[in-house]
C-alpha positions as a Markdown table, in Angstrom:
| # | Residue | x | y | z |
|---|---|---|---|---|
| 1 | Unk | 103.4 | 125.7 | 99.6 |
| 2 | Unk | 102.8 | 125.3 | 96.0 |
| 3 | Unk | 105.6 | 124.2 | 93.4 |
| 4 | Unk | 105.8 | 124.6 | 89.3 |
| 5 | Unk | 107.0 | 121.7 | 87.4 |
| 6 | Unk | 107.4 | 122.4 | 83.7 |
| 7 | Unk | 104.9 | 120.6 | 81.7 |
| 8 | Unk | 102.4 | 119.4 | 84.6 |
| 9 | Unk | 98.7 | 119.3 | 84.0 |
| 10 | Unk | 96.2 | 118.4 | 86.5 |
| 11 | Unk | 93.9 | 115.7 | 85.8 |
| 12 | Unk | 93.7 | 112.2 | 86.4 |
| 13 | Unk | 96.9 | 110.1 | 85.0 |
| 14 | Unk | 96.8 | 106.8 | 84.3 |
| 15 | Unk | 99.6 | 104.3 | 84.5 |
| 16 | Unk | 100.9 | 102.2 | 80.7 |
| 17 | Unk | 102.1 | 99.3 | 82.0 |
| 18 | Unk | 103.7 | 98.6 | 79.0 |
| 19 | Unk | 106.1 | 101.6 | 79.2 |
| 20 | Unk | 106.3 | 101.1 | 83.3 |
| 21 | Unk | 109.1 | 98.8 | 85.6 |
| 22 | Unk | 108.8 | 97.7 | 89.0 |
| 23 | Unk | 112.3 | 96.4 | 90.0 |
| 24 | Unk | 114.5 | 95.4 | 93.3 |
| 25 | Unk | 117.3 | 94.4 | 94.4 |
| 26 | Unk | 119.1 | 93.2 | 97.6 |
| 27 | Unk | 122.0 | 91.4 | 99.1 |
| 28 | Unk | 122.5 | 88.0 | 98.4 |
| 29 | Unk | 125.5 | 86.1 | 100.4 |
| 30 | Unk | 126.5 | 89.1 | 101.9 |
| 31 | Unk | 128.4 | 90.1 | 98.8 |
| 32 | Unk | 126.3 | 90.0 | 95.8 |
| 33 | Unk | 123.1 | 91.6 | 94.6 |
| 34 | Unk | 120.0 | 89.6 | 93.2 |
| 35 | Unk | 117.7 | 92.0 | 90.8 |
| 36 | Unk | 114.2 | 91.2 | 90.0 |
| 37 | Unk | 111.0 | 92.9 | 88.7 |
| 38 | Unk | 107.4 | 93.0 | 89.2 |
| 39 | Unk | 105.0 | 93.4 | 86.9 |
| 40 | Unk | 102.6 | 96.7 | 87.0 |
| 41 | Unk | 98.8 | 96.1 | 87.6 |
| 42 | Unk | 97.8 | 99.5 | 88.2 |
| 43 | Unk | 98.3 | 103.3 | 89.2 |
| 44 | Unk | 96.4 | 106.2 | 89.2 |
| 45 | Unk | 97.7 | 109.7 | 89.8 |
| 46 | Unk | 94.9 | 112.4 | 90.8 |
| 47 | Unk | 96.7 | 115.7 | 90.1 |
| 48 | Unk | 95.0 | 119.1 | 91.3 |
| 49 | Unk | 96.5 | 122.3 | 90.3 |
| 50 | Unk | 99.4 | 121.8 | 93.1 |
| 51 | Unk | 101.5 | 118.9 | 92.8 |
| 52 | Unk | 101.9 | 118.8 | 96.4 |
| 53 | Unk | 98.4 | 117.9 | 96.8 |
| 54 | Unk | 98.1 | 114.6 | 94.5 |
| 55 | Unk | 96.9 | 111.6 | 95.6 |
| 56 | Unk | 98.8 | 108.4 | 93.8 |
| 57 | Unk | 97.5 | 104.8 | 94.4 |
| 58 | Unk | 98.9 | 102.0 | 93.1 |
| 59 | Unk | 99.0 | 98.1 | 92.9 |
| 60 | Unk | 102.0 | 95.7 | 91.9 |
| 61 | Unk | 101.6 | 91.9 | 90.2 |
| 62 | Unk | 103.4 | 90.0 | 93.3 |
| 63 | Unk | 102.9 | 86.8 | 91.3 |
| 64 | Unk | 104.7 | 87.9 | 88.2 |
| 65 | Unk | 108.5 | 88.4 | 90.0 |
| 66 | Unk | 111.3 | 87.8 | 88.1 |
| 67 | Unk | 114.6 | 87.4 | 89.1 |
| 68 | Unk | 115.4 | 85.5 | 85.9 |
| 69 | Unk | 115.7 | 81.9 | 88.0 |
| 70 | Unk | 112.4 | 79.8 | 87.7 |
| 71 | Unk | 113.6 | 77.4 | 91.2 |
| 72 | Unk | 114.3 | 81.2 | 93.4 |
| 73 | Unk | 110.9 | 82.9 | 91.9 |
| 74 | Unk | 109.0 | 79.9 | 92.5 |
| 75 | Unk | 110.5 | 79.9 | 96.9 |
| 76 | Unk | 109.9 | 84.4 | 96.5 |
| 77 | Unk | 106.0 | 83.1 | 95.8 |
| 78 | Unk | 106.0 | 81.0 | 98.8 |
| 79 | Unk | 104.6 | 81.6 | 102.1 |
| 80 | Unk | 108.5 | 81.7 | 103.1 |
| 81 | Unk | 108.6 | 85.4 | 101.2 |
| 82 | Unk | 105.7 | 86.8 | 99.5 |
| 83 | Unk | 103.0 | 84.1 | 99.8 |
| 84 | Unk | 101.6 | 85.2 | 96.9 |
| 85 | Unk | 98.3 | 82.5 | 97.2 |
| 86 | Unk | 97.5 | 84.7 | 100.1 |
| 87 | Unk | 99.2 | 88.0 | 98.7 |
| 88 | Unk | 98.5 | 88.1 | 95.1 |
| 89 | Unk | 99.6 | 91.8 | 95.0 |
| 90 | Unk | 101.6 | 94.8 | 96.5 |
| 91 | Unk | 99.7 | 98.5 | 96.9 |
| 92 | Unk | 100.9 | 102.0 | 97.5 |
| 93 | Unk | 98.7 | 104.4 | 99.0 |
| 94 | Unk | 100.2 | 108.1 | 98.9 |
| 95 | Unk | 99.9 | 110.6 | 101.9 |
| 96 | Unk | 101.5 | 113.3 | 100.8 |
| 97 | Unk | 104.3 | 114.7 | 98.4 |
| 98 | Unk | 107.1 | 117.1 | 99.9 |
| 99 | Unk | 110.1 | 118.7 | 98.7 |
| 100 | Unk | 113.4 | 118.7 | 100.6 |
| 101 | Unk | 116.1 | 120.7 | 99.9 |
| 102 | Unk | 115.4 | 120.9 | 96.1 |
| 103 | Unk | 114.1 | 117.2 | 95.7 |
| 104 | Unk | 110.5 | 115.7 | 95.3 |
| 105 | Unk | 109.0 | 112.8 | 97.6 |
| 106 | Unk | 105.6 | 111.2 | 98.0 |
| 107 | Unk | 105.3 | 109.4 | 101.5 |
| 108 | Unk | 102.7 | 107.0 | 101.2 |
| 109 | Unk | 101.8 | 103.5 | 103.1 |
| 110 | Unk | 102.9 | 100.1 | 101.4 |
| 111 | Unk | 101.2 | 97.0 | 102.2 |
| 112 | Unk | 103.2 | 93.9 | 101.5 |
| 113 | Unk | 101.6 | 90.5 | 102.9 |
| 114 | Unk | 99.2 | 92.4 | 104.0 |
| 115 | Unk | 101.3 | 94.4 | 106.5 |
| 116 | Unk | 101.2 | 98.3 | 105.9 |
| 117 | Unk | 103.8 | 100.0 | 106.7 |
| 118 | Unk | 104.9 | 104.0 | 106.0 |
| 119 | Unk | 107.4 | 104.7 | 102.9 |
| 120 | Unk | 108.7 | 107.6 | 100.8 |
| 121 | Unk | 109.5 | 107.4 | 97.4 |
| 122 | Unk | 112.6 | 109.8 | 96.2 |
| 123 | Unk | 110.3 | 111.1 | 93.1 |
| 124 | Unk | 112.1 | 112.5 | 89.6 |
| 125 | Unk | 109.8 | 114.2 | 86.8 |
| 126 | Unk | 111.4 | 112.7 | 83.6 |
| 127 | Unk | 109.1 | 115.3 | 81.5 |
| 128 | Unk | 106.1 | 115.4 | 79.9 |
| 129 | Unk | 105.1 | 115.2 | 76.3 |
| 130 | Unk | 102.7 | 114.2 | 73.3 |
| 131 | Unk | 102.9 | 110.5 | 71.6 |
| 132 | Unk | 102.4 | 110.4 | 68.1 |
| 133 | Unk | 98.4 | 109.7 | 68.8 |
| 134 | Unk | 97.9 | 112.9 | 70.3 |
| 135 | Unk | 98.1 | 111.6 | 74.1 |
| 136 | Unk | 99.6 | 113.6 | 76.9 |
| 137 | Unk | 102.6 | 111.6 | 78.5 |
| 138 | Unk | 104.3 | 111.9 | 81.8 |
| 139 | Unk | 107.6 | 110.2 | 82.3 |
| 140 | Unk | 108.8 | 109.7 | 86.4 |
| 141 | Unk | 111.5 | 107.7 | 88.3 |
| 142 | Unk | 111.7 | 107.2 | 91.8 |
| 143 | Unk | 113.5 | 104.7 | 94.3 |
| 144 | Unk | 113.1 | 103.7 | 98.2 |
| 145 | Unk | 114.7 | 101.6 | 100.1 |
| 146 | Unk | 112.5 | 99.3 | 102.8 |
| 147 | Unk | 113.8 | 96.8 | 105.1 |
| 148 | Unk | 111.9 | 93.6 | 104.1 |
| 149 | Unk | 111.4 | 92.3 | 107.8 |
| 150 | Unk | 109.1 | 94.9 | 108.6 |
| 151 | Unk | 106.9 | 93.3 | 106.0 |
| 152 | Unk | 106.9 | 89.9 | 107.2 |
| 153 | Unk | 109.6 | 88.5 | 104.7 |
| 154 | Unk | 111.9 | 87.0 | 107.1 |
| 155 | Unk | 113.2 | 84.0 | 105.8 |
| 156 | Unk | 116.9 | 83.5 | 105.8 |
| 157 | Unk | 120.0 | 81.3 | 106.0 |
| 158 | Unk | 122.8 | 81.2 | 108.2 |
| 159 | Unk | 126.0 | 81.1 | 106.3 |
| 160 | Unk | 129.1 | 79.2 | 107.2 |
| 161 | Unk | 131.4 | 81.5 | 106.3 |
| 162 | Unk | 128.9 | 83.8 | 108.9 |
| 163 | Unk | 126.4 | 86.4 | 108.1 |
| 164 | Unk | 123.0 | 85.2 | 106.0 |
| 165 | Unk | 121.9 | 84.7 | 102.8 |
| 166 | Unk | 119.7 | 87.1 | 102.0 |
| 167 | Unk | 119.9 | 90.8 | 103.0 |
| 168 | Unk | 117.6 | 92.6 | 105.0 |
| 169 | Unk | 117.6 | 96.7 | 102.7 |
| 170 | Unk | 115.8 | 96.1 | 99.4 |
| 171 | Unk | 116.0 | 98.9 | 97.2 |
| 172 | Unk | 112.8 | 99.4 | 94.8 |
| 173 | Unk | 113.1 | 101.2 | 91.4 |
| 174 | Unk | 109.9 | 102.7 | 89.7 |
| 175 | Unk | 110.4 | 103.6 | 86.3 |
| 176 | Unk | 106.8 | 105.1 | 84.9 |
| 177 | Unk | 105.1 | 106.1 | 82.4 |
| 178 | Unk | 101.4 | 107.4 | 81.8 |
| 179 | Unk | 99.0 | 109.3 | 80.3 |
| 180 | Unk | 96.3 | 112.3 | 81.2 |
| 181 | Unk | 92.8 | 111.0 | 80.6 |
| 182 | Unk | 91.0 | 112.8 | 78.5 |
| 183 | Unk | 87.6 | 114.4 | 79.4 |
């Protein structure tokens, strides 16, 4: 199967960090949300003619979370959740890219505290375009939802008032941006 997406080029694109989000969120207290975000080391999208066929890898700055409170950041980097000494960073390793009934995902493999574990990524082309410097740009969102004990991040609290602390579904939110290398 081959698809056409208006604007593609194949090549190799690389990830602007600047221009790029990692964020989360998940249930705190059983009736709240706590949103944080990660900051981008790297991704590289190979893109042959078919976009079917591309090949993404990726890797996430574990150590730079932010949930906007220095005390809870400080506990996500320790061997309770991320043991970020250990597990400085988060990578994505794509498998394939499908499309199901008129959407776009790329299934991949995410290793968190170095446990890998198979994911897919709901993927949406925001367009493509040139900057002002005469660089091709690619614009893409895309969201999954992972349960955070299959990872190894099960740390919780019992609450009085019953259920826990800290929810188990953690939704992650990719907002990128990159660029076609030129030749």
């Amino acid at each position: 199967m081959t698809i056409d997406i208006p604007g593609y080029r194949p090549g190799t694109w690389v990830l602007d960090p600047a221009h790029s989000e990692v964020t989360f969120s998940v249930r705190h207290m059983m009736i709240s949300k706590v949103r944080g975000s990660f900051g981008v080391k790297s991704a590289t999208l190979v893109a042959p003619e078919n976009p079917l066929d591309a090949k993404v890898e990726a890797s996430v700055d574990v150590t730079s979370i932010d949930t906007n409170d220095e005390g809870r950041d400080g506990h996500l980097r320790s061997a309770d959740f991320f043991d970020t000494e250990n597990y400085p960073t988060m990578e994505f390793v794509s498998t394939g890219a499908r499309v199901e009934d008129g959407d776009f995902f790329i299934d991949g493999d995410l290793t968190i505290r170095g446990i890998t574990k198979p994911v897919s990524f709901e993927f949406d082309f925001g367009g493509f375009g040139n900057d002002p410097y005469g660089n091709y740009k690619a614009g893409a969102s895309a969201k999954t939802v992972i349960n955070r004990e299959d990872f190894g991040l099960t740390w919780n609290a019992a609450l009085e008032t019953g259920g826990v602390l800290v929810g188990k579904d953690v939704t992650i939110n990719l907002d990128l941006q990159g660029a076609l290398q030129q030749d």
